[in-house]
N, C-alpha and C positions, 0 to 999 in steps of 0.2 A: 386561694392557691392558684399561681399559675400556668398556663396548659402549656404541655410540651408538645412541638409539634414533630414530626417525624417526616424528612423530606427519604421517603421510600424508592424514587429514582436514584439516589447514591447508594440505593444498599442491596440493589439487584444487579447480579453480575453481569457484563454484558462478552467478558473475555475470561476463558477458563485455560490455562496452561499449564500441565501438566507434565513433569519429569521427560520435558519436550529433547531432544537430540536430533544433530544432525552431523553426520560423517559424510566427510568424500572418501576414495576409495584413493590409495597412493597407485601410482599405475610399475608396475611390477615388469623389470627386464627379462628378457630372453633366460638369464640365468635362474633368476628364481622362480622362475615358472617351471622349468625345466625340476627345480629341488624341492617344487612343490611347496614352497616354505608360506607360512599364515599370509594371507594379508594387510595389512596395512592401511590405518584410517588417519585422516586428519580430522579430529573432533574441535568441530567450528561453534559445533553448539554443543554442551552434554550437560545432560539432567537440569534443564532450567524448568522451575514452576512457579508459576505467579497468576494473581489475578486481578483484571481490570472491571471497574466497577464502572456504572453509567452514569456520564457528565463528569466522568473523572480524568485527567491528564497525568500521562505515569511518563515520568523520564529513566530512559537509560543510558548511564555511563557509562564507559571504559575508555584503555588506551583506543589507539589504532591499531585494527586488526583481532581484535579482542571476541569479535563474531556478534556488535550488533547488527549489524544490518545483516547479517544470514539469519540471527535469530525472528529479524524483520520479516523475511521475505518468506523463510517457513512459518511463520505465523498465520501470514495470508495464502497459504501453499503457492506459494511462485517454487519453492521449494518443497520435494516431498519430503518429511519428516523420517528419520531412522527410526526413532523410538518416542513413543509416549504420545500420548493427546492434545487434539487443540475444539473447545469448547464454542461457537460461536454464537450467542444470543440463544441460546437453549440446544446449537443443534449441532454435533460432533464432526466438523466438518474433514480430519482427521484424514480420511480416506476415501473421502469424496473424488470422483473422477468425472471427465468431458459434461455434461447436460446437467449433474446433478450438481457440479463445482460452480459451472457457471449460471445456474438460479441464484446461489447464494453471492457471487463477486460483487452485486451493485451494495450491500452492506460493508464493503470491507474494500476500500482503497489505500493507495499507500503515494506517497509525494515523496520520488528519489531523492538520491544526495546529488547528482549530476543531471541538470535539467535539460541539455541539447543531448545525451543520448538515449535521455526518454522521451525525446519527440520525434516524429516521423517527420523527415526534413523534407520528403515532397507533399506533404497536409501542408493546409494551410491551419491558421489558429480555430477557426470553424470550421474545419474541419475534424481537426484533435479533439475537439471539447465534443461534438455532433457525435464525435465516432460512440461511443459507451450510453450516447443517448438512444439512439437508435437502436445498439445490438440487444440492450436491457433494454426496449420497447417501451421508455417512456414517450418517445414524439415519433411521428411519423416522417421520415426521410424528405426535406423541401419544405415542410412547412414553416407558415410563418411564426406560430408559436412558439417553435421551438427554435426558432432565427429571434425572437425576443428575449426568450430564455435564456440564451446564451449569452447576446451583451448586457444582460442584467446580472449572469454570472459573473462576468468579465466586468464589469465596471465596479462589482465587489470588492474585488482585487486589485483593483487601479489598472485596469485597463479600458483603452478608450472603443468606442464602436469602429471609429474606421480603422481598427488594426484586424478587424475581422479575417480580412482575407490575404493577411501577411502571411510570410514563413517563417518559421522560426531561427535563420541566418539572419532575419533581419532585426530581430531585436537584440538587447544585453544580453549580458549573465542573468541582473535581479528580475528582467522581465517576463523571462523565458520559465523561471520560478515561477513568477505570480501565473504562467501560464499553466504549470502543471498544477498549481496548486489551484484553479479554476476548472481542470478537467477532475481532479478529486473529488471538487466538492459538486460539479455539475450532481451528480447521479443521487447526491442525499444519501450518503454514508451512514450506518451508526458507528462506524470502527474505523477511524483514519491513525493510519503506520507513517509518520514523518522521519524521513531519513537526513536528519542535515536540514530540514526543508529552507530555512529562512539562510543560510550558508553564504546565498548569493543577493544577498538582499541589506540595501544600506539600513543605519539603524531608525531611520522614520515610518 
């Protein structure tokens, strides 16, 4: 008889979401302030629950406007959540604020849909990538370590060494992609949020 194996990294949750919401608040004129009348939400995200398992790729679809990418970005809290739970590799990160949020950021990156106004246009490319290496205390500021780290990230991604100390004007669209998508994975994520990522990117 033959043995079944059981690959147990797909079957451990690594993303837990829970009846997650997210409202903005409509902003209310003089008159109805005045009448006291309810407020007013725009539900961008309401009651979504899912879950992501490890080494697994979960795509979501909709029109335009439909609130992926707010569902994105509350995910990662770039957005704080109305209602409901977010689960991160065991630890509820939910309500996590300043020191405790930012222990947990080097697990959970996110690679926008607009890659020039996710980059800091007076960094340079080593710069961007250096920055999240540093603040998460993987390398030490200047060293050469982590000046090799870098264009071994960057050459990942099809970028070359001497664009190290370019700016981000000075590359394309698909470039300035493979740039944030080289600051994402610098830090060794287990949880990467792709917004569009590849959008700007030809198809090779």
């Amino acid at each position: 008889m033959a043995e079944t194996t059981i690959d147990y990294q797909h079957t451990q949750k690594l993303v837990q979401v829970k009846n997650l919401s997210k409202w903005f608040p409509v902003k209310r004129g003089i008159i109805e302030g005045i009448q006291r009348k309810p407020k007013q939400y725009v539900k961008a995200v309401d009651d979504v629950t899912l879950d992501i398992y490890r080494g697994e790729c979960l795509g979501l679809v909709g029109e335009s406007g439909c609130g992926k990418s707010t569902l994105a970005r509350t995910i990662i809290r770039l957005y704080d959540p109305t209602h409901g739970s977010i689960v991160l590799d065991g630890t509820d990160i939910t309500r996590l604020k300043g020191k405790a949020l930012r222990t947990v950021r080097p697990k959970m990156q996110m690679i926008f849909q607009d890659p020039y106004s996710s980059l800091n246009p007076r960094f340079t490319i080593g710069q961007i990538i250096e920055e999240g290496l540093v603040t998460h205390h993987f390398y030490k500021h200047g060293s050469e370590a982590m000046r090799q780290y870098i264009i071994e990230t960057m050459e990942k991604c099809g970028l070359q060494d001497y664009m190290l100390h370019r700016y981000p004007h000075q590359f394309s669209g698909g470039q300035r992609q493979r740039i944030c998508i080289a600051r994402a994975l610098a830090v060794q994520p287990k949880f990467i949020v792709c917004d569009e990522c590849v959008s700007a990117l030809d198809v090779s």
